[in-house]
C-alpha positions in Angstrom: 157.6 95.6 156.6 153.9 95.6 158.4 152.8 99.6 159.0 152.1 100.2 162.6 148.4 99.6 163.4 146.8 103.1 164.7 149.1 105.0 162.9 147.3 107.9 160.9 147.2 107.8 157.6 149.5 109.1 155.2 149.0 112.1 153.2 149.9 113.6 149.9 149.6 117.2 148.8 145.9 116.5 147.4 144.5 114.7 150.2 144.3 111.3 151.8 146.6 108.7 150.0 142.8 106.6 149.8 141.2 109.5 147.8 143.7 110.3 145.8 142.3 108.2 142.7 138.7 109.3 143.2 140.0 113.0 143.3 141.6 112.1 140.1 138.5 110.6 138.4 136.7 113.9 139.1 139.2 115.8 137.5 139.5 113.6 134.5 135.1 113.8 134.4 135.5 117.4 135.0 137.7 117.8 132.0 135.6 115.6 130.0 132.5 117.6 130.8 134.3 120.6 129.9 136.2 119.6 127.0 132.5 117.8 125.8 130.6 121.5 126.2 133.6 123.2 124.2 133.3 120.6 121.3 129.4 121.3 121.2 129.9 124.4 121.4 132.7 124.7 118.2 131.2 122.1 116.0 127.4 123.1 116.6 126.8 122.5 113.1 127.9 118.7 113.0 126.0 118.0 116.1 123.2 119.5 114.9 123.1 117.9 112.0 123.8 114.0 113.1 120.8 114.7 115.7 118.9 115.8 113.1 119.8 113.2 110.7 119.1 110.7 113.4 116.3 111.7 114.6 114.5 112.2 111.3 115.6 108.6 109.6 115.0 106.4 112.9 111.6 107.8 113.1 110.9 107.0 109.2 112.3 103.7 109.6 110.8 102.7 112.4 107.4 103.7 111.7 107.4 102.3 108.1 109.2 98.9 108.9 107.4 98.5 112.6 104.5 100.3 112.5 102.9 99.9 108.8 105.1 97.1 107.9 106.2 98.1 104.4 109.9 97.3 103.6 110.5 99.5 100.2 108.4 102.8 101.7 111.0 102.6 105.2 114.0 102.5 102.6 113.2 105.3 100.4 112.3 107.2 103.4 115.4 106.6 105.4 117.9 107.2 102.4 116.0 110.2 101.5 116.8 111.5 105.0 120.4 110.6 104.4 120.7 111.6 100.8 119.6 115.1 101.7 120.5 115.7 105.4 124.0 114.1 105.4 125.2 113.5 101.8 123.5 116.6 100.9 125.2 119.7 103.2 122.7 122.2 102.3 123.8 125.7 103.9 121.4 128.2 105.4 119.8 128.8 108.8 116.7 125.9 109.9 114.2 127.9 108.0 116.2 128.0 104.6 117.1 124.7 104.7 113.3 123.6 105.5 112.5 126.2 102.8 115.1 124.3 100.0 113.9 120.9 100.7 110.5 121.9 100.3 111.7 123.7 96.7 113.2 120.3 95.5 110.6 118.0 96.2 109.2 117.9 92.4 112.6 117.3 91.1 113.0 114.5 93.8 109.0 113.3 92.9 110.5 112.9 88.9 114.3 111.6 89.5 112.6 108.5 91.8 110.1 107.9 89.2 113.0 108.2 86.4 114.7 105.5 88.1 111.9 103.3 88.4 111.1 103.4 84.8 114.2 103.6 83.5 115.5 100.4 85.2 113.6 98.3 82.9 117.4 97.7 81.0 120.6 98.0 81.8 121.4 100.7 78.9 118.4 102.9 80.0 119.4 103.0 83.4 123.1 104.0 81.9 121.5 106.7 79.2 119.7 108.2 82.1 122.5 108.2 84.5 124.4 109.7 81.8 121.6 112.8 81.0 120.3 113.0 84.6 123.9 113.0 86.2 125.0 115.7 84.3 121.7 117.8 84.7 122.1 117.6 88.4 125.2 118.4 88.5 125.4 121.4 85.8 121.9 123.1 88.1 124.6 124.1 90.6 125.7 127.1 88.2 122.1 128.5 89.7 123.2 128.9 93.1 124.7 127.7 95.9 121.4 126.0 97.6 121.5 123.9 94.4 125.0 122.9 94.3 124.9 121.6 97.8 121.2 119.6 97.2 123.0 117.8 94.1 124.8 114.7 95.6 121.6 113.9 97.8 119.3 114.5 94.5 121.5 112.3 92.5 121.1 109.5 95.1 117.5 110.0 94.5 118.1 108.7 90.9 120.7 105.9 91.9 118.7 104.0 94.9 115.6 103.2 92.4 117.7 102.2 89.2 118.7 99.1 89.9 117.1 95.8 89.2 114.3 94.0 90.7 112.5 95.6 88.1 108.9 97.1 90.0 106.8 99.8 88.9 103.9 98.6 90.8 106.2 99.6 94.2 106.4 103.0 92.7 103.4 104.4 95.3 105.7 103.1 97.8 108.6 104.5 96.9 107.5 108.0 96.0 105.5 108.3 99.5 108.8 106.9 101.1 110.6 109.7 99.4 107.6 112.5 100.7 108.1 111.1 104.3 111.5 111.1 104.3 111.6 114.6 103.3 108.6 116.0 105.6 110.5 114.7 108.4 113.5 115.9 107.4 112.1 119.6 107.1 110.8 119.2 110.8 114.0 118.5 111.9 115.8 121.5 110.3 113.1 123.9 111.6 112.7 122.2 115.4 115.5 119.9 116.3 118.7 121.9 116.9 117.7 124.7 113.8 121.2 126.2 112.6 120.6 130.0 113.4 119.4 132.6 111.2 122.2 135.1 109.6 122.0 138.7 109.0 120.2 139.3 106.0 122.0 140.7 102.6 120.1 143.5 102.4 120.9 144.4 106.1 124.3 144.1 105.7 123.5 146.2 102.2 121.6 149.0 104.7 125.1 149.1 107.3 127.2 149.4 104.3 125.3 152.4 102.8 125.3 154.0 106.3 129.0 153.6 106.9 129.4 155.5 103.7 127.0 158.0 104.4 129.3 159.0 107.7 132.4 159.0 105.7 131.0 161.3 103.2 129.6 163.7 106.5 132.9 164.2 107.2 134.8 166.9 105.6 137.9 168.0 106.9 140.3 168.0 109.1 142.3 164.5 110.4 141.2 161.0 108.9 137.7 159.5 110.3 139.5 156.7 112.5 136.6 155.0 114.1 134.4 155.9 110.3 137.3 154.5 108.1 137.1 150.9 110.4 133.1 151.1 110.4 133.5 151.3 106.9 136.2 148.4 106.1 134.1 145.8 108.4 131.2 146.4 106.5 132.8 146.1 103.0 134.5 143.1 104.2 131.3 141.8 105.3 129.9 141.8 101.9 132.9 140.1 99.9 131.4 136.8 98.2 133.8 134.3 100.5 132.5 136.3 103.8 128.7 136.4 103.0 127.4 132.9 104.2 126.4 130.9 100.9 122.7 130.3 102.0 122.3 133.9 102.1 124.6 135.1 99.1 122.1 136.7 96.1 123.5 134.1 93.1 120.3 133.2 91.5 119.2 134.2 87.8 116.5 136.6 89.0 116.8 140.2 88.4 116.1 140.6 92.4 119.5 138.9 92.8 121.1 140.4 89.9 120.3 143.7 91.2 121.4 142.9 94.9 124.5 141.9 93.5 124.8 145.5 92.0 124.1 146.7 95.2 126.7 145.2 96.6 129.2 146.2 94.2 128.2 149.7 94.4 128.1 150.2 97.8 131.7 148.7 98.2 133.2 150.6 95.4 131.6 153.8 97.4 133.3 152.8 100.4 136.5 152.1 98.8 136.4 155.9 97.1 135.2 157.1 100.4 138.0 155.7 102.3 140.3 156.7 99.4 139.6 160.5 99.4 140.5 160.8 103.3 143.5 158.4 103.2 145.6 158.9 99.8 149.0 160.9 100.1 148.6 164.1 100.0 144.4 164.0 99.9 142.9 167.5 100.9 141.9 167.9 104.4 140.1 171.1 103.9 137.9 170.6 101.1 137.0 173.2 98.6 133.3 174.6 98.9 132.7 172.7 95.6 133.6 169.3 97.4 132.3 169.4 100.4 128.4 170.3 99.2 129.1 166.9 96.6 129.9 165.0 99.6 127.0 166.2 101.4 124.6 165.5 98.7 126.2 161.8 98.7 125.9 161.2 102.3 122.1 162.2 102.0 121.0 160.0 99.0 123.2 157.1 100.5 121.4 157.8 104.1 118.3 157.4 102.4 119.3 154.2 100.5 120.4 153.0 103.7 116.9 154.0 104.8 115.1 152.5 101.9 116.9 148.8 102.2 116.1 148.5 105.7 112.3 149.5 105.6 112.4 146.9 102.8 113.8 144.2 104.8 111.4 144.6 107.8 108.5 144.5 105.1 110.0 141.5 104.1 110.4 140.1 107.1 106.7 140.3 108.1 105.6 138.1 105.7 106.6 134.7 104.7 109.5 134.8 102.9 109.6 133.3 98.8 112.4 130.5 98.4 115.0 132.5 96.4 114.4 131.3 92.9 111.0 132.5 93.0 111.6 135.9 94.3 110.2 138.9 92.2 110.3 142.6 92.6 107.4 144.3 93.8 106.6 148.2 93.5 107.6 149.4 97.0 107.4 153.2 98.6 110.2 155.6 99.7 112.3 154.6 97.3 115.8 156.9 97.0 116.1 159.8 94.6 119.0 160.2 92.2 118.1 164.1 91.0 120.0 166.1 93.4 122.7 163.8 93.5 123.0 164.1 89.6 122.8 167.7 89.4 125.5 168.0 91.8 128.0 165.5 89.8 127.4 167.2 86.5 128.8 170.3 88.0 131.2 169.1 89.9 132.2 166.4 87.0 133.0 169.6 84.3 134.7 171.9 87.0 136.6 169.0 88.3 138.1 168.1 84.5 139.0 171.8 83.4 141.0 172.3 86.9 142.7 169.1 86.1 143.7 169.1 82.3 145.5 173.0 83.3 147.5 171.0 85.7 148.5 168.0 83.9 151.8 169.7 82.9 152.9 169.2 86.9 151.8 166.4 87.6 153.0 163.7 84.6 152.1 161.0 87.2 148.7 161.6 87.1 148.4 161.8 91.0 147.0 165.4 90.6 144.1 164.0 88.3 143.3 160.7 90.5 143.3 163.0 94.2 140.6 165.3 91.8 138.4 162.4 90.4 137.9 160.4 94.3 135.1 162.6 95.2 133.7 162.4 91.7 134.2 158.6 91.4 132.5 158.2 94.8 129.3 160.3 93.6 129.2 157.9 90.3 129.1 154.9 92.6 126.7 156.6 94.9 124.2 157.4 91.9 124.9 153.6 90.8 123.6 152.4 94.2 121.2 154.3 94.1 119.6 153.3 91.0 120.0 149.9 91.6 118.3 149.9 94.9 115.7 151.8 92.8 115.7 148.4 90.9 115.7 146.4 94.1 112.3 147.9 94.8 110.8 147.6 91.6 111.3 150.6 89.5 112.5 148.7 86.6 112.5 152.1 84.2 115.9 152.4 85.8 117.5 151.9 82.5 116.0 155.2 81.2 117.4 157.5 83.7 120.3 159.4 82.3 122.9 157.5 84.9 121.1 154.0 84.2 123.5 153.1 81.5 124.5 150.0 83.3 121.2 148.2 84.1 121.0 146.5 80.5 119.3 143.7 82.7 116.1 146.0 84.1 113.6 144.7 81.4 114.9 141.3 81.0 112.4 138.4 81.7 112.8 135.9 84.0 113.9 133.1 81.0 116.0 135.3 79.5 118.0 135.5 83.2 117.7 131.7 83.2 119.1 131.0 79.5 121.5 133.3 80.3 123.0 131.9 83.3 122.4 128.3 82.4 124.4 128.8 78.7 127.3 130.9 80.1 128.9 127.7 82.0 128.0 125.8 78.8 131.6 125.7 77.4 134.6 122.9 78.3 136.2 125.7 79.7 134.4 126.1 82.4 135.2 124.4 85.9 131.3 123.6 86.7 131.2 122.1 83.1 134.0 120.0 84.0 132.9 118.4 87.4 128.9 118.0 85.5 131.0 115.9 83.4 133.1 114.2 85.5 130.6 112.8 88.0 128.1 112.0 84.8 131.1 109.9 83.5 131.9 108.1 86.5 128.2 107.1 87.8 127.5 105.8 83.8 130.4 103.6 84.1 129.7 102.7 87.7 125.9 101.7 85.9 127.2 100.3 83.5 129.6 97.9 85.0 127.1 97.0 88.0 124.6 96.0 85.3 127.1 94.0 83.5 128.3 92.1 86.0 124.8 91.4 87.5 126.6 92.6 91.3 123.9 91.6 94.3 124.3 95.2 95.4 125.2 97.6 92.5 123.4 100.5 94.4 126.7 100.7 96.6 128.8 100.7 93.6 126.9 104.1 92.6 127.5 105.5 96.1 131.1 104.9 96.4 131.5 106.8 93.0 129.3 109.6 94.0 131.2 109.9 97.1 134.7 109.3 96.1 134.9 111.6 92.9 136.5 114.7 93.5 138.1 117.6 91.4 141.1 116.3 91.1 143.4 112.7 90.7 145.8 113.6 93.8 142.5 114.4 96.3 140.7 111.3 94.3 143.3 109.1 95.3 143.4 110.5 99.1 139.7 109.8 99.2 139.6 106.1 97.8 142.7 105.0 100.2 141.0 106.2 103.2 137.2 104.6 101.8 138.7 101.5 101.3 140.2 101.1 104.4 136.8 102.5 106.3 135.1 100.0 104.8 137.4 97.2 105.3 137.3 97.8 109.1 133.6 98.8 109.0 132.6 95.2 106.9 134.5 93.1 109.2 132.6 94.6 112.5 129.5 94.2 110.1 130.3 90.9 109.3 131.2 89.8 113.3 127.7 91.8 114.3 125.7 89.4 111.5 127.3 86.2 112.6 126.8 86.8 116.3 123.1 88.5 116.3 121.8 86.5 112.9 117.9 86.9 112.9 117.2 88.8 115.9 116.0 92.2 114.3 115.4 93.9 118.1 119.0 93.9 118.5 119.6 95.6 115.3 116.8 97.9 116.0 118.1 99.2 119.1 121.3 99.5 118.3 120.7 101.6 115.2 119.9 105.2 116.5 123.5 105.2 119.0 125.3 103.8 115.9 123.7 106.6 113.6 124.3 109.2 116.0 128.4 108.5 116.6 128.7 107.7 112.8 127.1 111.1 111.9 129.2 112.6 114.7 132.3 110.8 114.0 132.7 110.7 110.2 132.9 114.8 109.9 135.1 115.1 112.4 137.6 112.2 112.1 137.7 112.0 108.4 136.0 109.7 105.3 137.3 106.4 106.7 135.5 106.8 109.7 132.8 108.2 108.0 133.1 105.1 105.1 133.5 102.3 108.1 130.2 103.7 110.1 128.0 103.6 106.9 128.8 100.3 106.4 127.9 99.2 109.5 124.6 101.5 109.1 124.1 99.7 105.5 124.2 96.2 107.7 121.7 97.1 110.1 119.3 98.4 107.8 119.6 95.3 105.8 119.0 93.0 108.3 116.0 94.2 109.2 114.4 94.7 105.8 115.4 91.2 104.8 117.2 88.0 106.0 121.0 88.8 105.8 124.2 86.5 106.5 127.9 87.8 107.4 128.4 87.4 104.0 126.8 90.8 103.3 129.8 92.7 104.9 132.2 91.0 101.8 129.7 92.0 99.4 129.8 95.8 100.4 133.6 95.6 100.4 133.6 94.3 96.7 130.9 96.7 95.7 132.8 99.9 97.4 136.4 98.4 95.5 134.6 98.6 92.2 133.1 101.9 92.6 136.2 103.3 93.8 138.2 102.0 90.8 135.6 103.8 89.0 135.9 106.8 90.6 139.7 106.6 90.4 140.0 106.3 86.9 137.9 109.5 86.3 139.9 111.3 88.2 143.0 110.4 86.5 141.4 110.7 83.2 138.6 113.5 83.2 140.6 117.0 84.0 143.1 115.6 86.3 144.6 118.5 87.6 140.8 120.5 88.3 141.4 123.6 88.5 144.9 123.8 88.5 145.0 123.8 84.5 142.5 125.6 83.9 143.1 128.5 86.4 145.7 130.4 83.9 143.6 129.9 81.1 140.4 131.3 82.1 142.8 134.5 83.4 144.3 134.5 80.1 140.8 134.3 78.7 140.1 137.3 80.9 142.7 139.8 79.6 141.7 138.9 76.3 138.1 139.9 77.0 139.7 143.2 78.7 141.3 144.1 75.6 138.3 143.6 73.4 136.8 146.0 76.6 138.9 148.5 76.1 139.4 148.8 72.4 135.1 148.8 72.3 134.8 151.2 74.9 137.3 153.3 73.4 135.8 153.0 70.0 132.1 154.2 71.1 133.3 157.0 73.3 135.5 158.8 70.5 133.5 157.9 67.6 130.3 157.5 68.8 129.2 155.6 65.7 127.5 152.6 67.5 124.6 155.3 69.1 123.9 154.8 72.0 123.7 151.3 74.6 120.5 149.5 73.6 118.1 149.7 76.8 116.4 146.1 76.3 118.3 143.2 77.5 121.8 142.4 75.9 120.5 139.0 73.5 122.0 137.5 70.3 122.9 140.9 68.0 121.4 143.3 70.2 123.9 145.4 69.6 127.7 145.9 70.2 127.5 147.6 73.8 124.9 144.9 74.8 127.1 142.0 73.4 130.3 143.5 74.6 129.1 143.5 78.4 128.0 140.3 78.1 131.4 139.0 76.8 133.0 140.2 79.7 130.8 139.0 82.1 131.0 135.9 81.4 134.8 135.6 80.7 134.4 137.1 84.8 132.3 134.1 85.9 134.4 131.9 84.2 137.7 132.9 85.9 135.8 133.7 89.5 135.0 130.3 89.6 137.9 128.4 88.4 139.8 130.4 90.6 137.3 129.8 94.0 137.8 126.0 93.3 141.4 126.3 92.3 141.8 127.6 96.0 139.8 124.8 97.5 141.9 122.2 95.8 144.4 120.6 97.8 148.0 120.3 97.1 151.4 118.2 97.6 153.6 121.4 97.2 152.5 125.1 97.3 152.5 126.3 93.8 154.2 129.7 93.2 151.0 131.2 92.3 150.3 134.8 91.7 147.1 136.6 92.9 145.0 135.9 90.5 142.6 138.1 92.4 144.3 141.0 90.2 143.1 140.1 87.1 139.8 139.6 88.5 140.5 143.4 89.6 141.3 144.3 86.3 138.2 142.5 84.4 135.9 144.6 86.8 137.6 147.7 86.0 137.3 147.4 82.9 133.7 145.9 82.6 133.0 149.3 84.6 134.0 151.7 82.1 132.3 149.9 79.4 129.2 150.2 81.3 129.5 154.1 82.2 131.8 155.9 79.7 129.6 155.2 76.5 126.5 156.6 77.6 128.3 159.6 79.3 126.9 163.2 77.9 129.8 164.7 75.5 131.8 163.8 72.3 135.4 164.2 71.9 135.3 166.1 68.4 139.5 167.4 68.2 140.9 165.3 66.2 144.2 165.0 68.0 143.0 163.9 71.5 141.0 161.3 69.5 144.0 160.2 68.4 145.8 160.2 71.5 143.1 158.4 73.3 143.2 155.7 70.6 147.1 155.6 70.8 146.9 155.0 74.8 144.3 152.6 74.8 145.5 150.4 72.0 148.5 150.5 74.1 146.6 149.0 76.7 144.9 146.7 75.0 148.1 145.3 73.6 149.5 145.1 76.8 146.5 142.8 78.1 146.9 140.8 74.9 150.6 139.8 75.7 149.8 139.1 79.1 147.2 136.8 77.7 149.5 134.7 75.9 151.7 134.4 78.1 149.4 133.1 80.5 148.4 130.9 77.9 152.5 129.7 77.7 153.8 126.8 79.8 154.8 127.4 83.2 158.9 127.2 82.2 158.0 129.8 79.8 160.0 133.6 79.4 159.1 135.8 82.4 156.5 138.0 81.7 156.0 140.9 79.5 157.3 144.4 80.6 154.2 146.6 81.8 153.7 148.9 79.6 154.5 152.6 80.4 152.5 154.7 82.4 149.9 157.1 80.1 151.7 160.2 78.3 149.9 163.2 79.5 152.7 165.5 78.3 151.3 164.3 74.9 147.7 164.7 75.8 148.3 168.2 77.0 150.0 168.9 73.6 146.5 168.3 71.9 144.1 168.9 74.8 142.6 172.7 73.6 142.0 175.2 76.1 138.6 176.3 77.2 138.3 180.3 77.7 136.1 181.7 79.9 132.9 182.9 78.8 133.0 181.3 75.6 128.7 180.4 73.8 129.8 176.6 73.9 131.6 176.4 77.2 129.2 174.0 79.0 129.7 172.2 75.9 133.4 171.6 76.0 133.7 171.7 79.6 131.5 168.1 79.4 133.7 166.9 76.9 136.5 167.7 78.7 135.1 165.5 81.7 134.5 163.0 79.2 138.1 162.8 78.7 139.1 162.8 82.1 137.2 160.2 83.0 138.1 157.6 80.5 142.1 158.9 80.9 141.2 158.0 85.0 139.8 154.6 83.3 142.8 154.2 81.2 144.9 154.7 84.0 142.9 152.2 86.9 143.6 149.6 84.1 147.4 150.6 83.7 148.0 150.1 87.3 145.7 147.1 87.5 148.3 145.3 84.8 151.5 146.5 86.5 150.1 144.6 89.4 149.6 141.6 87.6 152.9 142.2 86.3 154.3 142.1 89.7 152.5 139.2 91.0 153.7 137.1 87.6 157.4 137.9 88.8 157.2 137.3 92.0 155.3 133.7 91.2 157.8 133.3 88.4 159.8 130.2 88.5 163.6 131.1 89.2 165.9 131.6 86.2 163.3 133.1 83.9 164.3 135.7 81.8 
């Protein structure tokens, strides 16, 4: 039926029925625009970095292909921007990234000219990748700068290994690498720079000053708005919140002594927040108390002052990359005197009032409310001190309350040996994954050279990108490369056939094709990311040399060998990563806080080892020395077995416990065996010797039974009962009374704190295993027991 002619047009609810399709393109470009802004805005750091990447490697290429018309100098720059802008995912602001580039070029100067002489034979090229594979991988235990650079470094190695044999291109190859590089750090400082964080020591400086207002306040309801000021900041300053760029983990005594900073500082807070919080905490405080928690809050104020006039001085000048930071002599540092004065009193009157009421209070919750305040002051004098450190008053260690800076005189290869030997076990996760990816890339050189493949440089990268921690991710990873690359060499192969020699085509489209690759792949996952390398590989080819279609089948045979490589390691090097490992380093750990405990023990009642050697703990420096070092690194050990067990992936969510307890536990006790030995006071009554051996052996046993259980199979007894809490009916049975006015009180009141601080000690590690104890029930499988 014909409409009427003049009639007006009809009309919907948005408009004319003839604009109703261009209203609704507007919307849908609206929405794009929109939705395009919001993903900029939420994945800054992937844009940033494919512009960056592109940007950088176009211009290398370009210039050496097009402008000085050297083929080998445009590859090694344009891989070098790859390797260590997109393979490579350094962290850090522009400037720090700029800054580790710049620290790694003579390790990339000697792994490009190790690959160029060492490709002379096929079982040098292997040895190397073997040594050099490891090495690269194992420098992550320095920090975590160093972890990230490794996969880009070790590409620096693999792209000049291979066969045609040519040390005279070596020039060309080493000033590709430098170009690629320079440009690279331009990017990261100018094109899109990632911005700065706050710096450690700042968030050091906020952490002190939230504890210096908590410690101001004395009396009356809890400090609301203090007590959340005070859990931001030490939340800001856990190891998984601090941004990795910025978190103090090199071998330097700088970082070493940041990292005590930080530990101080949050164990203040969490004694701060403790005294005005705990059930039945005083809310009037005594006289006695409050001036202690005045003198707190005004050496932690001054800390706080100290750290941040440090950081603008550092600031103002150009910052050292981290590794080759050292601590200079700086002003205003804090003073520990009056601070000190004030504990000592307040330590002796604190354990007298306590041991007279440890007949009403069997639970110890009279004696833990008494020793918060106390505790707090010993963590304020150890943050103290160790900012002391920070600014370069290494003679830390000779102040009475510098008992646990063994590490102020150490040298800077002492640090190194240490840290570079403590992950030097099979134990060890880092160990592990050195080994793994060492294994794989050997084989992956080995089989290339072997079988004489056109392209065994691709066979190397599939490895290094397909390896992971452990056999069920591995396999993930090589299903979604393969297909990737499948897709990605059959659009290679249709480009090649249909463009064949006309480079301009390939030149223009490179730089779109980079950009949405580097865009894409992050987002969308590894086969995206596997495909659009391929078709980068193709257009980078055909422009450095004559190419067929037949170079897309050749990628695709080259990335199935590698990721058979890569497979097998995975199923045969540490399959389950951290997964098996996880229980035995905590296992590991309770051992080493049993050894804690019966040494600490040992020195505080008998005090026949002297006192803690001041020069750095070494081979048979002595048993204090030796001991801390034991249980540092059984720490490390399960810290980072645990961080990468929590990475891992999983089919099903293992009943795990919180491992973080035993973590918990291993600090605790590496505590006391820093402080109590070198506390003023001996414990000469023979009985309370004997009951302060009886409870910690108790302990110790304890730990010891939880450590082989750990080490027992999963569909193994429940756990141990925890032991009993401490008997202080039995310890007030021995404990002698000390009259007023006696020559020797002073005397025997310091012995008497003595004792009350390693029964609070004994009891923080009591309540740290019946935690455990709980989490291993709860995680237990059903039926056990």
């Amino acid at each position: 039926m014909r409409s009427q002619q003049g009639a007006p047009p009809q009309r919907t609810a948005d408009g004319p029925v003839g604009s109703v399709p261009l209203r609704a393109v507007l919307r849908r470009l609206r929405y794009l625009l929109e939705h395009g802004r919001h993903t900029l805005h939420t994945r800054r750091p992937v844009v940033g970095t494919a512009v960056r990447v592109t940007v950088a490697a176009c211009t290398a290429f370009y210039v050496c292909r097009y402008g000085l018309g050297q083929t080998v100098t445009s590859l090694y720059a344009t891989f070098t921007v790859v390797a260590l802008g997109a393979l490579a995912r350094i962290p850090g602001s522009g400037r720090q990234r700029a800054e580790t580039l710049l620290t790694a070029v003579p390790a990339g100067l000697a792994l490009v000219g190790l690959g160029t002489v060492l490709a002379i034979r096929t079982w040098a090229a292997v040895l190397g990748m073997l040594v050099i594979g490891f090495l690269v991988a194992y420098a992550g235990t320095t920090g975590p700068r160093v972890a990230a650079a490794a996969p880009g470094m070790q590409l620096l190695y693999i792209l000049p290994c291979f066969p045609p044999y040519a040390p005279d291109t070596l020039a060309q190859r080493l000033s590709g690498y430098l170009l690629g590089t320079a440009l690279l750090v331009l990017a990261q400082r100018f094109i899109l720079p990632e911005p700065a964080t706050p710096p450690f020591r700042r968030l050091l400086a906020e952490a002190a000053d939230a504890a210096a207002d908590l410690a101001e306040h004395r009396g009356g309801p809890a400090p609301g708005p203090a007590l959340a000021r005070a859990d931001a900041a030490a939340e800001a300053l856990r190891p998984d919140r601090v941004p990795a760029a910025d978190m103090p983990a090199a071998p330097t005594l700088a970082n070493k002594a940041l990292i005590h900073t930080a530990e101080a500082v949050r164990t203040l807070l969490a004694r701060l927040a403790a005294v005005h919080t705990t059930p039945g905490a005083y809310r009037a405080f005594r006289p006695q108390t409050a001036a202690l928690l005045r003198t707190i809050g005004a050496a932690v104020r001054e800390t706080a002052m100290a750290l941040r006039e440090n950081e603008r001085r550092r600031a103002r000048v150009a910052a050292l990359p981290p590794r080759r930071e050292r601590l200079r002599p700086g002003t205003g540092r804090p003073s520990a005197t009056a601070l000190q004065d004030a504990l000592a009193a307040a330590r002796t009157r604190r354990a007298l009032d306590a041991l007279e009421h440890l007949s009403t209070d069997e639970q110890l919750d009279r004696l833990r409310r008494r020793s918060l305040v106390v505790q707090a002051a010993d963590a304020a004098e150890t943050l103290v001190l160790s900012t002391r450190l920070l600014l370069g008053d290494r003679s830390v260690d000779r102040n009475p309350g510098g008992h646990s800076f063994l590490y102020a005189r150490a040298r800077a290869p002492e640090l190194w040996w240490q840290r570079l030997t403590t992950h030097l076990t099979p134990r060890s996760v880092i160990f592990q994954n050195a080994c793994r990816f060492a294994l794989g890339l050997a084989a992956a050189r080995a089989v290339a050279g072997v079988l004489n493949l056109q392209h065994g440089f691709w066979v190397l990268l599939a490895t290094l990108t397909l390896i992971r921690t452990t056999s069920l991710e591995t396999r993930s990873a090589v299903r979604q490369a393969l297909i990737g690359t499948l897709v990605g060499a059959g659009l290679a192969g249709g480009l090649l056939a249909a463009v064949h020699d006309r480079p301009v085509v390939y030149a223009v489209v490179l730089p779109p094709l980079m950009l949405t690759v580097f865009l894409v792949g992050p987002l969308r996952g590894l086969a995206w990311a596997q495909g659009g390398f391929t078709l980068i590989v193709a257009l980078l080819f055909a422009q450095v040399s004559p190419v067929t279609w037949l170079l897309a089948p050749v990628r695709v045979e080259d990335v199935l060998v590698g990721s058979v490589i890569g497979l097998i390691c995975g199923l045969v090097a540490w399959p389950r990563g951290a997964g098996s490992e996880v229980r035995r380093s905590m296992a590991e750990l309770c051992t080493a806080v049993a050894d804690a405990i019966g040494r600490t023990t040992a020195r505080v009642v008998d005090r026949t080892t002297g006192d803690v050697p001041a020069a750095w703990a070494g081979a048979g420096a002595g048993p204090g020395a030796d001991g801390i070092a034991a249980i540092n690194r059984a720490l490390i050990l399960a810290q980072e077995s645990l961080s990468q067990f929590e990475s891992e992936p999983r089919t099903e969510p293992d009943r795990q416990p919180d491992w973080l307890a035993v973590v918990v536990a291993g600090a605790d006790a590496r505590r006391g065996e820093r402080t109590l030995p070198g506390r003023p006071g001996r414990i000469d009554r023979r009985e309370v010797g004997a009951w302060l051996r009886q409870a910690s052996g108790a302990t110790a046993a304890a730990y010891r039974d939880l450590s082989r259980y750990l080490r027992s199979d999963h569909g193994g007894p429940a756990p141990p009962g925890a032991p009993p809490a401490l008997d202080t009916r039995a310890l007030l049975a021995v404990v002698p009374h000390v009259p007023q006015d006696v020559p020797d009180q002073d005397a025997r009141a310091v012995s008497a704190a003595l004792l009350v601080d390693s029964v609070i000690w004994l009891d923080a590690l009591t309540s740290d295993l019946a935690r455990i104890h709980r989490e291993l029930s709860a995680a237990a499988p059903p039926g056990c027991g």
